[in-house]
KEVOTOR-704467 format. One record per atom (N, C-alpha, C, O): residue number from 1; atom name; x, y, z. Coordinates in pm, whole numbers, always signed. Atoms other than C-alpha are relative to their C-alpha. Last residue first. Layout:
N
(NUM, "CA", (X, Y, Z))
...
This chain:
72
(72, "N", (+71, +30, -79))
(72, "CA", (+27500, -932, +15268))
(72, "C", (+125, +79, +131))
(72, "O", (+99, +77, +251))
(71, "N", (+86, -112, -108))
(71, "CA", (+27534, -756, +14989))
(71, "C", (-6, +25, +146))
(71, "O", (-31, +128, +209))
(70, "N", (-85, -103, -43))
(70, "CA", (+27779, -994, +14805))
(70, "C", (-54, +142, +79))
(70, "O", (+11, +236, +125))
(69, "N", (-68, +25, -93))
(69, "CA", (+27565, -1246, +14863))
(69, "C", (+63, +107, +41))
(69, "O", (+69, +159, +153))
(68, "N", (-60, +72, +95))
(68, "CA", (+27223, -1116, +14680))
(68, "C", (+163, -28, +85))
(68, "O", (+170, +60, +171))
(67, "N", (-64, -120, +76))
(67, "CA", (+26972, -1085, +14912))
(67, "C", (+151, -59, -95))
(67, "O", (+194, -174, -108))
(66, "N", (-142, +4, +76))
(66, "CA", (+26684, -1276, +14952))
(66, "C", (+121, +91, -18))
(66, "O", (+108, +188, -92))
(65, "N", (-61, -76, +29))
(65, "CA", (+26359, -1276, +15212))
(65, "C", (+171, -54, -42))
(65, "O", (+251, -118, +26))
(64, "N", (-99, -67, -94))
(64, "CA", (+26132, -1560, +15245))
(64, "C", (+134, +71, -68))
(64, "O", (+199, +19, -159))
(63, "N", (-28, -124, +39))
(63, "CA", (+25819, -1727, +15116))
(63, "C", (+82, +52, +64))
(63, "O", (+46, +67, +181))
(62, "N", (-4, -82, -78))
(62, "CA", (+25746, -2102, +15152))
(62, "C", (+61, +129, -38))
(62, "O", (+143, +115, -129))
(61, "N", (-112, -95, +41))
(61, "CA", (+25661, -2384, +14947))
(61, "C", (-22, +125, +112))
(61, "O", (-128, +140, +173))
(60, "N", (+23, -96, +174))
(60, "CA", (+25771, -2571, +15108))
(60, "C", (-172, -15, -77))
(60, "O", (-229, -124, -82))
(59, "N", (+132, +19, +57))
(59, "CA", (+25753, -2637, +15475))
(59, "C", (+35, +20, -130))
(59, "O", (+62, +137, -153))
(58, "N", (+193, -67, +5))
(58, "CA", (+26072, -2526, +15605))
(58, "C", (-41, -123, -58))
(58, "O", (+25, -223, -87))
(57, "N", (+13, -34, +194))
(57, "CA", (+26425, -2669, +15700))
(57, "C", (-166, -11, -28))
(57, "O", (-256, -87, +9))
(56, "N", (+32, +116, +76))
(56, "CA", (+26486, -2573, +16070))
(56, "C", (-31, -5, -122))
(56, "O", (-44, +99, -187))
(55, "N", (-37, +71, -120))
(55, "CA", (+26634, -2320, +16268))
(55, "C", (-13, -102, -32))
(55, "O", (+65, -187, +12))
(54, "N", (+91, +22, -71))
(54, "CA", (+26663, -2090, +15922))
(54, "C", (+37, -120, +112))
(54, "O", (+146, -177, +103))
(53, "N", (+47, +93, -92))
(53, "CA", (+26969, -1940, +15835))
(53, "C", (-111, +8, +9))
(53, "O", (-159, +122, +14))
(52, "N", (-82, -8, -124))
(52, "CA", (+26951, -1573, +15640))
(52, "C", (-70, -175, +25))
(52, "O", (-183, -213, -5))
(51, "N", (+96, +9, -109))
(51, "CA", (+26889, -1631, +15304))
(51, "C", (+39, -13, +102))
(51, "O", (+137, -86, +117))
(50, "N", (-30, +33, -119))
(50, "CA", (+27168, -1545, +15022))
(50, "C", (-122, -15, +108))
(50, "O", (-162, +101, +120))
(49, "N", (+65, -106, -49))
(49, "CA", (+27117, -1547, +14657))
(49, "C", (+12, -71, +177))
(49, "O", (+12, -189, +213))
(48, "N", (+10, +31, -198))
(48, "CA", (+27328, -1677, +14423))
(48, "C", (-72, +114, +45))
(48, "O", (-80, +229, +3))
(47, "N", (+5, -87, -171))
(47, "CA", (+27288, -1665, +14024))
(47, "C", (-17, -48, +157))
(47, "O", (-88, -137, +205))
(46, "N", (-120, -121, -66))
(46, "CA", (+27477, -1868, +13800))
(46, "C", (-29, +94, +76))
(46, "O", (+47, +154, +151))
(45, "N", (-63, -147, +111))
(45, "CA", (+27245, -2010, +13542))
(45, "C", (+121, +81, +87))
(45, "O", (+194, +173, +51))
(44, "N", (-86, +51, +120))
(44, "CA", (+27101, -2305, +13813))
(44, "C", (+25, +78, -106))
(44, "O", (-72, +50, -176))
(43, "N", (+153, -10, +133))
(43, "CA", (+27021, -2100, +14103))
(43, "C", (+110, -77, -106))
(43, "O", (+232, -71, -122))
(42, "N", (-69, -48, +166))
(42, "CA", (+27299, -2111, +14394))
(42, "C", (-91, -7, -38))
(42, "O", (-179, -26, +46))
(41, "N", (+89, +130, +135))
(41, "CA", (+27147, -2062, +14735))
(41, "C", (+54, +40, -98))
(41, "O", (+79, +156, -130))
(40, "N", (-42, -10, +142))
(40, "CA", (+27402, -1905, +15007))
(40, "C", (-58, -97, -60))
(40, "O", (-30, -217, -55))
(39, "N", (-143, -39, +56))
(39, "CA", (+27293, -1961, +15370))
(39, "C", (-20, +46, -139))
(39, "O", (-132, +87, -170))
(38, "N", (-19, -125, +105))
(38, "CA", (+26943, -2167, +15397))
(38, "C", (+125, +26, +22))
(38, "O", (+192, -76, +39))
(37, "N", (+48, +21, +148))
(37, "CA", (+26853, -2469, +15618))
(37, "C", (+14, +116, -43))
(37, "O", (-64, +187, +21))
(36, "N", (-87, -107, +87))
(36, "CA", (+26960, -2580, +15961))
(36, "C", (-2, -5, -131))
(36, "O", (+36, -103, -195))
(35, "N", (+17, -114, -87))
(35, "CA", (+26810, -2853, +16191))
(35, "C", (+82, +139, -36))
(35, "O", (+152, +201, +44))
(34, "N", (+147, -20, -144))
(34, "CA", (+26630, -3052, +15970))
(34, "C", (+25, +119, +55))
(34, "O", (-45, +220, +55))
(33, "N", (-41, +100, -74))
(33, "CA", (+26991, -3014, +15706))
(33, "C", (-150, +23, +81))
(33, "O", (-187, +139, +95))
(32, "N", (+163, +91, +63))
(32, "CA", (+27027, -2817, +15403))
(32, "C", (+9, -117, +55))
(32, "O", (+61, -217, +7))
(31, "N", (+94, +86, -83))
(31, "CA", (+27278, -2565, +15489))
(31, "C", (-82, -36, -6))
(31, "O", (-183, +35, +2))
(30, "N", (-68, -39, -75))
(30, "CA", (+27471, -2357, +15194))
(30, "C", (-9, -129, +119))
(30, "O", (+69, -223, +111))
(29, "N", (+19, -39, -122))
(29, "CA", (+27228, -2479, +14932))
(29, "C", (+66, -19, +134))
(29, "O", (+34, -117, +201))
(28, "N", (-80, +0, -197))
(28, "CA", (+27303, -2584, +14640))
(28, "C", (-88, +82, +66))
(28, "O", (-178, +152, +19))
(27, "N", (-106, +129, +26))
(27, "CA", (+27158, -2662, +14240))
(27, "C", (+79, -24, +159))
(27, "O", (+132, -125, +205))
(26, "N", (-89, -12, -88))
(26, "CA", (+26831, -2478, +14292))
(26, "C", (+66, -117, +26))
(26, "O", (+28, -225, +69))
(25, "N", (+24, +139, -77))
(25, "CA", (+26608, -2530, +13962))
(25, "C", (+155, +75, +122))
(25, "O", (+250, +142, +81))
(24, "N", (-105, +72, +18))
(24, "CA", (+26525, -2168, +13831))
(24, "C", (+4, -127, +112))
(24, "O", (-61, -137, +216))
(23, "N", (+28, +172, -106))
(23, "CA", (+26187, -1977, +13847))
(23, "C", (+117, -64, -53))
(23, "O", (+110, -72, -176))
(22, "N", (-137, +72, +54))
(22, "CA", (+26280, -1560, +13673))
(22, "C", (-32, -158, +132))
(22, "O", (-18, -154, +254))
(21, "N", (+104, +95, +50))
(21, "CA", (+25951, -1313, +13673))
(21, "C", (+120, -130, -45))
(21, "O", (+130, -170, -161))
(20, "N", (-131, +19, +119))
(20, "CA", (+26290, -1063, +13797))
(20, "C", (-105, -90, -55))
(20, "O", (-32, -144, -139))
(19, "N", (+8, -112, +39))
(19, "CA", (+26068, -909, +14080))
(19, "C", (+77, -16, -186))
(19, "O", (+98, +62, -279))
(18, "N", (+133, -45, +125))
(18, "CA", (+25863, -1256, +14090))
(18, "C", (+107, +163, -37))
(18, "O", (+71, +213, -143))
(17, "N", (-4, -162, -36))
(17, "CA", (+26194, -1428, +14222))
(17, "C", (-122, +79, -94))
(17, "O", (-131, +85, -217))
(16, "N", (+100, -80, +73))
(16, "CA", (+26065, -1834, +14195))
(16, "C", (+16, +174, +67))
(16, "O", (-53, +221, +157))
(15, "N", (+66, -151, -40))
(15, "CA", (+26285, -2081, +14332))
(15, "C", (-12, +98, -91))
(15, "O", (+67, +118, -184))
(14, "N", (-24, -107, +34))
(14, "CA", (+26293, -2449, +14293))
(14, "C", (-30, +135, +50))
(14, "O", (-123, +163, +126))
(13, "N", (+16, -109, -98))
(13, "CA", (+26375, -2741, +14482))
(13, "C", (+19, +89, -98))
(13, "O", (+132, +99, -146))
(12, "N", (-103, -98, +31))
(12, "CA", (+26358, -3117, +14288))
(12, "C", (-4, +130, +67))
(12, "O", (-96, +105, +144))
(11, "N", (-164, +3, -68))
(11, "CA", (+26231, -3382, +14428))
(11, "C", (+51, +86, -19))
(11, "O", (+147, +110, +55))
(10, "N", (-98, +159, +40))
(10, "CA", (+25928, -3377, +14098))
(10, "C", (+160, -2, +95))
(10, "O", (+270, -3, +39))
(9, "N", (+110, +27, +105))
(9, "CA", (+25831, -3004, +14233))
(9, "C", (+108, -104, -64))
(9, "O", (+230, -96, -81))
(8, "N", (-43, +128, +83))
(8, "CA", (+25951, -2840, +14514))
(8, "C", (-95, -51, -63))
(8, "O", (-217, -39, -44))
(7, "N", (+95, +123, -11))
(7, "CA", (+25873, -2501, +14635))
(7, "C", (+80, -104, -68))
(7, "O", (+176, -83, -142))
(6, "N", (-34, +89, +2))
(6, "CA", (+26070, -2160, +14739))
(6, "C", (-75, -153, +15))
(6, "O", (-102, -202, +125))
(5, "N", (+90, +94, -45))
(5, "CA", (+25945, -1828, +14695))
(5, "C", (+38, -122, -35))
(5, "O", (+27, -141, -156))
(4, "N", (-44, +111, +147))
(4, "CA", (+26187, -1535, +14672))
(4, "C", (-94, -134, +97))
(4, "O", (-103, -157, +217))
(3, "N", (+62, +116, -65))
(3, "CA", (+26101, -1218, +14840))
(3, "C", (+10, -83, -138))
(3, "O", (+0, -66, -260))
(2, "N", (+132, +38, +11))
(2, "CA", (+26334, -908, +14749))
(2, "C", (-61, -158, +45))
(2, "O", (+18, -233, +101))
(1, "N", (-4, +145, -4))
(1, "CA", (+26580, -747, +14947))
(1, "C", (-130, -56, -58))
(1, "O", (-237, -44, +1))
């Protein structure tokens, strides 16, 4: 599972996989609510990557483990 780092920049939410040196704009997100935030992230090109739930929606930017859905 690698670590994918998630910041915003101009409103917008991107994420940054260093194993793939690959930063895309994040078009969804599963749960994206105060009290519930991650699930299934799309990337804008077509990749998803799955984050387990968080309790609340982070700080950005913040660092946290990815896997790809069908893995999960």
């Amino acid at each position: 599972m690698p670590i994918v780092i998630f910041r915003e920049r101009n409103a917008q939410l991107y994420c940054y996989i260093a194993k793939q040196d690959l930063e895309a704009k994040v078009i969804g997100v599963e749960f994206d609510s105060q009290d519930c935030w991650g699930g299934e992230v799309a990337l804008e090109g077509g990749k998803r990557y799955y984050v387990n739930p968080q309790t609340e929606k982070p700080q950005f930017p913040v660092s946290l483990r990815a896997s790809r859905p069908g893995l999960v």
